[in-house]
N, C-alpha and C positions, 0 to 999 in steps of 0.2 A: 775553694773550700775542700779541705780535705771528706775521702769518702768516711763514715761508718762500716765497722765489719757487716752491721746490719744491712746497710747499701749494698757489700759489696755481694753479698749473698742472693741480696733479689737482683743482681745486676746480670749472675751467671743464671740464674732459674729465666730471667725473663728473656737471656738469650738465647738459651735452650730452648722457650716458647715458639719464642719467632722462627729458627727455623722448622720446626715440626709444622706448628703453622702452615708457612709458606708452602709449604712439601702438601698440605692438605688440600689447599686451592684447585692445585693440578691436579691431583688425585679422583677426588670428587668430582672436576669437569669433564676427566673421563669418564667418569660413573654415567655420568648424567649425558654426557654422547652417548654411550651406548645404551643406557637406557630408553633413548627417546625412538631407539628402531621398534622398541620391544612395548611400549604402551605411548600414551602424554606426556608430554616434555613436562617441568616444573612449572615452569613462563604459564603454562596455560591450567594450571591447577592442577596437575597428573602426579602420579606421588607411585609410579615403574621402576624408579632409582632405589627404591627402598628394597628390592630385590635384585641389586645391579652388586654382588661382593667387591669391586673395585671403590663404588661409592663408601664402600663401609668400612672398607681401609683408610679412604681417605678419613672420613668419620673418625675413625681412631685415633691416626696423626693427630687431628686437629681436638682430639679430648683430652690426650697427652699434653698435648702442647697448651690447653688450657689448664689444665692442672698444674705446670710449672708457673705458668704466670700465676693462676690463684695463690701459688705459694711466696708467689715474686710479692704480692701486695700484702703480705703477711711482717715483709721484713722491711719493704722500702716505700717511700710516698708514691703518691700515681703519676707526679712528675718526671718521677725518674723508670717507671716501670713503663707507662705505656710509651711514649716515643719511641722504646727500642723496638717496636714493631715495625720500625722502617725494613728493618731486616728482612723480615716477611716478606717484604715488596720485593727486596732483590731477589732473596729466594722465587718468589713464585714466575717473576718476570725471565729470572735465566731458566729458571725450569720449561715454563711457558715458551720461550722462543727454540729450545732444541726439541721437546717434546711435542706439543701443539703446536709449534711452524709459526706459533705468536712471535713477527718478529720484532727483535730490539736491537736498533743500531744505534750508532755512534752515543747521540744526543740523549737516549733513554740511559746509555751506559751510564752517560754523565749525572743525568738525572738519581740514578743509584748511588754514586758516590757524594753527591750534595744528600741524598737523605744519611747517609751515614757520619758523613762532616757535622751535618745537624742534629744529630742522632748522640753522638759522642759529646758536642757542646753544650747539648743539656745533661746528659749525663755527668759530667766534671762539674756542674754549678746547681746540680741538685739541691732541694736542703735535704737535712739528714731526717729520718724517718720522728715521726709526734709520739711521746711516747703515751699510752694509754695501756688505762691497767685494767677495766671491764667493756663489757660490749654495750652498759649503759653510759659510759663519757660518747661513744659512738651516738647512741641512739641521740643523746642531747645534741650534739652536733645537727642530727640530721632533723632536729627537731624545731634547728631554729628558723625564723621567719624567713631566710634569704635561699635557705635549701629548699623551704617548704614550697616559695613562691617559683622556683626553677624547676622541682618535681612537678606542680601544675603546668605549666608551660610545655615539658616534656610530654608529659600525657595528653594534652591536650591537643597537642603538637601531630603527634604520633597516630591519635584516633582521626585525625581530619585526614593524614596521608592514607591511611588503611581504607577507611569507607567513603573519602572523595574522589580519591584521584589514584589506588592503586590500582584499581580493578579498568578504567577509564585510559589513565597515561602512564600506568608501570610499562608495557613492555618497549614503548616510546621514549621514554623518557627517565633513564638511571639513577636520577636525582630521587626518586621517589621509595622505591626500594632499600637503596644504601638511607636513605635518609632514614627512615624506619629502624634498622638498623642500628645505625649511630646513635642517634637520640637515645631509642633503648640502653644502647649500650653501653654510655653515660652511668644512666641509674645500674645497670649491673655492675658496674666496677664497682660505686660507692657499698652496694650491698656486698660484691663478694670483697671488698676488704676490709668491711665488717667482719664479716665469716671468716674470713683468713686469720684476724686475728683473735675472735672467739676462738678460734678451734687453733692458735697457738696457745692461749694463755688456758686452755683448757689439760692441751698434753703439759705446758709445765707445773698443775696440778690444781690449775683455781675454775673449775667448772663455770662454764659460759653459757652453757645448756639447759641450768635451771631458771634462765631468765625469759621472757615472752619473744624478748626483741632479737635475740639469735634467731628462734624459728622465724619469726618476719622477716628475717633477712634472705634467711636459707627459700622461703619461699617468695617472695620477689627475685632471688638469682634465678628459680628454676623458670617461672613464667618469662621474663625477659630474656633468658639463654634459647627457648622454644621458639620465642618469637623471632627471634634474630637470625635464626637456621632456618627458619619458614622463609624469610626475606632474603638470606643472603643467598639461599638455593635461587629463588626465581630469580637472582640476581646473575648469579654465575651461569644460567642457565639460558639468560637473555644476551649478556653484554661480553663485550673482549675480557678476557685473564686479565690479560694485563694491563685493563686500563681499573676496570672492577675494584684490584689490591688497592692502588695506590688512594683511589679516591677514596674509598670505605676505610682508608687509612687515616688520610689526614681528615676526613668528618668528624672520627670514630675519638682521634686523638682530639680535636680540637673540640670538642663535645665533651670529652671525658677531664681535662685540663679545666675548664670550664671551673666544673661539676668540683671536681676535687679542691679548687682555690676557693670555691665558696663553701662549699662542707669543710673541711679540715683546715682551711684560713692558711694553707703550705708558706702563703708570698710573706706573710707577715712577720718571718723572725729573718727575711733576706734587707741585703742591702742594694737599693737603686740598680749597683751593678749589675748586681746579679738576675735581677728580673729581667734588667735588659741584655744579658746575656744570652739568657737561656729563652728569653725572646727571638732575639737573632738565632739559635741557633734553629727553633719552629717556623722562622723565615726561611731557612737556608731549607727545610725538609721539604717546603710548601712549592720551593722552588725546583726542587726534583720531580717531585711526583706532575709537577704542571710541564716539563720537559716530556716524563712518562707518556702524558696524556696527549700532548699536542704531536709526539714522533711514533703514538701506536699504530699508525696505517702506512708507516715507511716501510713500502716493499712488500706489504702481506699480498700471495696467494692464495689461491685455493691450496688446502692437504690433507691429504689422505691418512686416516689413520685405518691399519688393515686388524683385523681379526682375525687369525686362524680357524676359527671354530665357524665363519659365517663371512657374508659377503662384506664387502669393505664400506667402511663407513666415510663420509663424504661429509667433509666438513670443510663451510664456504663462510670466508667470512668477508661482510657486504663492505666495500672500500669507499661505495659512491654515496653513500645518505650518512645523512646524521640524526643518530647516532648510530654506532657500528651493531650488527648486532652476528651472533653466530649461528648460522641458520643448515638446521640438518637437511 
């Protein structure tokens, strides 16, 4: 299937995302090292990072980097926009292994180059972006019975991890945080490509703004974008770099896929092939990030990251239990 110009514009914005992205992960984990000499870690509810300026570079990166994507979901389906966040994963993973001593051998490599093999396979068998002309053909979409019944489930979903089992087995157990996370994160995409495309069809001059259902969107993106920075910090701030990316990767993506095939109906104008194409090629990503995951304690030491301004910070990350976690 040949691409759309439209394609091909959220295909560069969306790889622009990923790595500003990627670049943010590591950033912010050192925020949040050194934050944790100076107050409470995030993991235990301490919120010191918030006066850590490393944090808030990373911060930046990573609002850049969502802003390219918002604009990625403006031009292209969510098929073709989120997968390329595999990229993220490599980024943050080589970043992670020279700068945080997160190391990635052989098998992780490889793991990188299967998300990008499957990264690029759904990319070539996209379908081409739905075209809608207001943010109310949106809202009906989201209106219907099979969204509505996925939005309960997500919420529901979402309330049982937060006030069962976050506060109990988040910092044991990574599934619980990313899970928060993803799920949300799900319902933000479908909102912010709602927005994305309200506020395209508004600069080419048909305002979107006079209707109820942009502000709804606009505020569901913000509550769910809050919430996912709350989770994804205690996240980064419990578990390895580089195992954290890949999984809140592929949850995030396979949540969000989801989400999008039953809101905007994407599989429905493909041919057999192509579903099962770009199937294989979400097999082939699932299969990198589980290479990530199973070779991230190949070889990790203890390592030092130093400070000039202050004594040197000591970061140890625990090789013998499961699950890993990086303990200041």
């Amino acid at each position: 299937m040949g691409m759309s110009s439209d394609n091909v514009i959220g295909l560069v914005l969306a790889l622009s995302s990923s790595i500003f992205i990627g670049s943010s992960f590591i950033i912010k984990k050192i925020g949040l090292l050194k934050a944790a000499t100076n107050g409470n870690r995030a993991a235990t509810g301490g919120h010191s990072y918030l006066y850590e300026p490393r944090w808030w570079v990373g911060m930046s990166s990573m609002i850049i980097g969502e802003i390219a994507n918002f604009a990625a979901y403006a031009f292209a389906p969510a098929i073709l926009v989120t997968p390329l966040g595999a990229l993220s994963i490599i980024v943050s993973a080589i970043l992670a292994h020279f700068i945080l001593k997160e190391k990635l051998h052989i098998f992780g490599m490889l793991g990188c180059a299967l998300c990008v093999v499957g990264s690029t396979t759904i990319v070539l068998h996209a379908p081409h972006e739905r075209n809608i002309h207001s943010v109310k053909e949106v809202w009906q979409l989201a209106t219907e019975p099979a969204f509505i019944v996925y939005s309960c489930w997500v919420v529901g979903l979402v309330l049982v991890l937060i006030f069962r089992f976050a506060k109990s087995h988040g910092q044991s157990h990574m599934i619980i945080y990313i899970g928060i996370c993803s799920l949300t994160g799900s319902i933000t995409v479908m909102s912010v490509k709602a927005l994305a495309i309200g506020l395209k069809l508004t600069f080419e001059g048909m305002n979107q703004f006079i209707y109820f259902q942009t502000w709804f969107f606009t505020l569901v993106v913000i509550g769910c974008c809050l919430l996912q920075i709350n989770y994804l910090n205690k996240a980064l701030d419990t578990f390895n770099t580089a195992v954290v990316s890949p999984v809140y990767y592929v949850m995030f993506t396979t949540f969000t896929i989801i989400a999008s095939i039953i809101m905007f109906k994407e599989w429905d104008t493909q041919s057999g092939s192509q579903i099962a194409t770009e199937l294989c090629g979400f097999v082939t990503i699932l299969s990198g990030t589980f290479l990530l995951h199973k070779t991230k304690d190949m070889g990790n030491r203890p390592a030092e990251i130093s400070d000039p301004s202050g004594p040197q910070l000591q970061l140890t990350i625990n090789n013998t239990k499961s699950p890993d976690r990086s303990e200041i």
